[in-house]
C-alpha positions as CSV (number, residue, x, y, z in Angstrom):
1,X,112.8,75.2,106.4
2,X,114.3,76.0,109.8
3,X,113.5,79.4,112.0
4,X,115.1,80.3,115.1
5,X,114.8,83.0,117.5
6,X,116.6,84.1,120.7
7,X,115.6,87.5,121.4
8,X,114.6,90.3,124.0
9,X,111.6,91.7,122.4
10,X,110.5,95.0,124.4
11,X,109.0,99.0,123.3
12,X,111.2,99.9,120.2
13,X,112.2,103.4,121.4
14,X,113.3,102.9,124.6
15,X,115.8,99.4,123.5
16,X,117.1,101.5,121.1
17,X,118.2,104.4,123.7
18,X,119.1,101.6,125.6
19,X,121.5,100.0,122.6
20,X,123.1,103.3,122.0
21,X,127.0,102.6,122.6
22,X,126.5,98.6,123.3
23,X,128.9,96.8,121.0
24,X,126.9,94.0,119.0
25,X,123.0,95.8,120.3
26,X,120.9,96.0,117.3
27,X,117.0,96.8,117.3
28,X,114.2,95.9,114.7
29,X,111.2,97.3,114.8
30,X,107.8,94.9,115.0
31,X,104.1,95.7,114.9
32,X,102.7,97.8,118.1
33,X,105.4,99.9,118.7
34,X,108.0,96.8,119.5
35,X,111.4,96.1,119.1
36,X,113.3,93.1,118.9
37,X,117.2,93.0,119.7
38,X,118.7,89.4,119.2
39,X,120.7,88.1,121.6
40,X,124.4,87.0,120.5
41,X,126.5,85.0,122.2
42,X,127.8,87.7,124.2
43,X,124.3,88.8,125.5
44,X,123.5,85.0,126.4
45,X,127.0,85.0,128.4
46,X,125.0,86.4,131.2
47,X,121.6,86.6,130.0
48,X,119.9,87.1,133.5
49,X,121.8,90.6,134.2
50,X,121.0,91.9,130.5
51,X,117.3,91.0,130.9
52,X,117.1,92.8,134.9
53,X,118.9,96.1,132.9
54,X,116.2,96.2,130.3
55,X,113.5,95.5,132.4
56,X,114.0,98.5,134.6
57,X,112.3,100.6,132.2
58,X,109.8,98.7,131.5
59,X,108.3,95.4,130.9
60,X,110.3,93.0,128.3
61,X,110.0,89.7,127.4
62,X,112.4,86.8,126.6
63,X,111.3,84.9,123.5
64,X,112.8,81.5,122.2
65,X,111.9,79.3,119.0
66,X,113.7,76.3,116.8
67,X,111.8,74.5,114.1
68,X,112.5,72.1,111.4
69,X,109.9,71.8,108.9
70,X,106.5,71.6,111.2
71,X,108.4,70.4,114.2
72,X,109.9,72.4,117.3
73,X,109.6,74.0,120.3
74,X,109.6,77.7,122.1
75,X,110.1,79.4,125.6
76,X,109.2,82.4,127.0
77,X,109.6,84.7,129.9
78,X,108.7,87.8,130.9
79,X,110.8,90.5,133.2
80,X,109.5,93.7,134.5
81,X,111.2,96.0,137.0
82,X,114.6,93.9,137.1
83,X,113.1,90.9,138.5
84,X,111.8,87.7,136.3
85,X,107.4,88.2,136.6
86,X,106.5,85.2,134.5
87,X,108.3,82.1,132.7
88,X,110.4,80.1,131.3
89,X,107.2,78.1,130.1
90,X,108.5,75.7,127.2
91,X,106.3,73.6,125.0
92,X,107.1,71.7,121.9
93,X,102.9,71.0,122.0
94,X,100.9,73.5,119.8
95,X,97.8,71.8,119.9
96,X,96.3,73.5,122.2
97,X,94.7,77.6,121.9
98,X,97.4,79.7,120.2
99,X,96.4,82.3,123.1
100,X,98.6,79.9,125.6
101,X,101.7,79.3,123.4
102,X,104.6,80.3,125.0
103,X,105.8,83.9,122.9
104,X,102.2,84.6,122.5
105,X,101.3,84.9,126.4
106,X,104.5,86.7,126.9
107,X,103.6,89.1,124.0
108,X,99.8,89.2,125.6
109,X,101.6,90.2,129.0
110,X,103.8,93.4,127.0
111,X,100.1,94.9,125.8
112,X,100.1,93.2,122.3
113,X,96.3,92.8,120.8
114,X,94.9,91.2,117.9
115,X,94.6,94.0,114.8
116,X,91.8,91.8,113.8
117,X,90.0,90.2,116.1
118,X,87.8,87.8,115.0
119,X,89.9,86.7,112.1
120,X,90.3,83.0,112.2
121,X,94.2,83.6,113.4
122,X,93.5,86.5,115.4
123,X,95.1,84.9,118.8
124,X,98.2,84.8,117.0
125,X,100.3,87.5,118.4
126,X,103.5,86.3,117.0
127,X,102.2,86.6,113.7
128,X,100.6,90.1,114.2
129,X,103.6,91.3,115.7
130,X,105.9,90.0,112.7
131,X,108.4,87.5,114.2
132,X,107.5,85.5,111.0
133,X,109.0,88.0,108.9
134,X,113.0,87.0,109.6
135,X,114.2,83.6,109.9
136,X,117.4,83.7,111.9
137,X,119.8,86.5,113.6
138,X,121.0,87.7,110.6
139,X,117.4,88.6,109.2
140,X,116.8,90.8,112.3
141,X,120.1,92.1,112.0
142,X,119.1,93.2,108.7
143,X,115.9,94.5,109.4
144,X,117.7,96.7,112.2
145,X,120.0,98.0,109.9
146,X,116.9,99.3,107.3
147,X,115.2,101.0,110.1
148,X,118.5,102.3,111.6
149,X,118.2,105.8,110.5
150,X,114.6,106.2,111.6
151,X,114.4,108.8,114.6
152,X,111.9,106.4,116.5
153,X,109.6,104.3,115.7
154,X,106.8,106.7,114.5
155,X,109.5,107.9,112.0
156,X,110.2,104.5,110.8
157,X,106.3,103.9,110.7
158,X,105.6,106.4,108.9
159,X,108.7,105.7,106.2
160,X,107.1,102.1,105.9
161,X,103.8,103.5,105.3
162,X,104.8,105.7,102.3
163,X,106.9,102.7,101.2
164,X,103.8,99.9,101.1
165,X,101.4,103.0,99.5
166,X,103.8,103.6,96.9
167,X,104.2,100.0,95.9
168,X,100.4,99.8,95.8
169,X,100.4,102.8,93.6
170,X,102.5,101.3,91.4
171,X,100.5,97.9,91.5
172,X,97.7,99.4,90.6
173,X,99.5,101.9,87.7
174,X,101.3,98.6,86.5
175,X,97.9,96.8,86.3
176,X,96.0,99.7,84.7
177,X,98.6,99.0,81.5
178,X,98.1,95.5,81.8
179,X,94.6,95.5,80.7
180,X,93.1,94.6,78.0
181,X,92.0,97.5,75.9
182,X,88.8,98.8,76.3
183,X,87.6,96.4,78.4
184,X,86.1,97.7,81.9
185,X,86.2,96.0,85.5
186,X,84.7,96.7,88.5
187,X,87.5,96.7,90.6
188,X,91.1,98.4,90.8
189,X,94.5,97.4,91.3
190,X,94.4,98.5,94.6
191,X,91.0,97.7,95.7
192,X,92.0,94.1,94.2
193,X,95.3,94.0,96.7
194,X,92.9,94.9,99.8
195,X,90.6,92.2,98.8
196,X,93.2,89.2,97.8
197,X,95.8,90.6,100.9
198,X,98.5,90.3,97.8
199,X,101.4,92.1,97.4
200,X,102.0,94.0,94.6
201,X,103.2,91.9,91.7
202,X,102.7,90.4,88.2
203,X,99.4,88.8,90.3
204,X,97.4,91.7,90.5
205,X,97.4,91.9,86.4
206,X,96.4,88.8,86.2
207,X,94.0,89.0,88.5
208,X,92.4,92.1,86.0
209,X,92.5,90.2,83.4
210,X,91.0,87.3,84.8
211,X,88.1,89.4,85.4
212,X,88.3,91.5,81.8
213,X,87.6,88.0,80.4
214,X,84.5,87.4,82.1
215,X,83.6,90.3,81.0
216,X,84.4,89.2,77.3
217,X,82.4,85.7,78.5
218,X,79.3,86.8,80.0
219,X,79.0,90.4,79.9
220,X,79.4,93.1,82.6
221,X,79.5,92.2,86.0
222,X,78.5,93.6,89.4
223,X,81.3,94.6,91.8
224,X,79.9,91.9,93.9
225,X,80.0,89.2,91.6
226,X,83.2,90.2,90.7
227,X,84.5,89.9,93.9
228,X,83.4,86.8,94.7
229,X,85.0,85.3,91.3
230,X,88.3,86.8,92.3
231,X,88.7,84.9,95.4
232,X,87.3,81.2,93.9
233,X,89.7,82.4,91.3
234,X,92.7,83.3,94.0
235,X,91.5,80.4,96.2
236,X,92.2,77.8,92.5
237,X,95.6,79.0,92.3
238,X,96.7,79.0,95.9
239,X,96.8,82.7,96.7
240,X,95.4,83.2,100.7
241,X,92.5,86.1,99.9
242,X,91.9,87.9,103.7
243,X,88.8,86.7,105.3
244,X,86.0,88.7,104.9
């Protein structure tokens, strides 16, 4: 599977005022109140004079990545004030601390911090930010276009929010009428999503009926015991449950 990225990634609200009127200027929103506008051809045309413009306000950083399957490289550079502070650095080497690949020192140097730290991939800022979660231009293009009618980025926030608690809502309603009659867990859909780090989906049913039939097998179960079966369960079928 291939990913590639060529993007000015920078605070949401202020690229977006920025994008207002420039033909082809799109923004989608990440984690920690970032943006990320992808660079067409146009905007690489002369590259150094778009990245001095949106660094006057403020710090922004130049991210590249191509990869094939497990192979690839990225480069990154960081502008601030209209003059280039840091980069290129390149590397097509990630053995070495995640904390010194190239997009996640640049992303270090805009004010990004791990969510979770301690987590075993908590020195991942390109995964906490979410440049995992589109593929090519035209996934960020996308992603702009869903968050285009969001005020700012707290409005857009907030939107996503209600959107990921009604789906869990739902997930957990949906599993509630997948049960098995009359037969209690210790655990709801919900609280099963947190644990697991699932989406909502057929998964979260199964994953209460899984533990309805251990209740059929060997009587009730604690909430503990319960949660421990679900993730030898989850970790038997391949689903990632959240470190805990």
């Amino acid at each position: 599977m291939s990913y590639r990225l060529d993007a000015a990634v920078s605070d949401f609200d202020r690229m977006r005022r920025w994008a207002e009127g420039v033909t082809g200027a799109v923004v989608a929103p990440l984690a920690q109140r970032l943006g990320l506008l992808p660079l067409t051809a146009e905007f690489r045309d002369d590259l150094p004079r778009l990245l001095r413009d949106l660094s006057r306000g403020g710090p922004v950083a130049h991210v590249e990545a191509d990869f094939w399957g497990g192979d690839g490289d990225q480069t990154a550079a960081l502008w601030r004030a209209g003059v280039r502070e840091w980069g290129p650095v390149h590397t097509s080497d990630f053995s070495g601390p995640r904390e010194n690949w190239p997009i996640n020192a640049a992303l270090a140097l805009l004010g990004v911090v791990p969510a979770r730290p301690g987590a075993p991939d908590h020195r991942d800022l390109f995964a906490e930010v979410g440049l995992g979660r589109g593929r090519d231009e035209e996934d960020w293009r996308r992603a702009a276009l869903e968050a285009y009618d969001a005020d700012d980025y707290d409005a857009w926030h907030a939107g996503e929010r209600a959107r990921r608690e009604a789906g869990e809502r739902a997930a957990a309603e949906r599993a509630a009428r997948e049960r098995l009659p009359g037969i209690p867990v210790p655990l709801d859909g919900k609280e099963i999503i947190a644990l697991l780090g699932i989406p909502q989906g057929r998964t979260v049913g199964a994953a209460i009926r899984h533990l309805q039939q251990l209740h059929i097998d060997h009587g009730p179960v604690s909430r503990e015991e319960a949660e421990a079966a679900l993730c030898a369960w989850a970790a038997e079928r391949g689903v990632s449950a959240r470190p805990r």
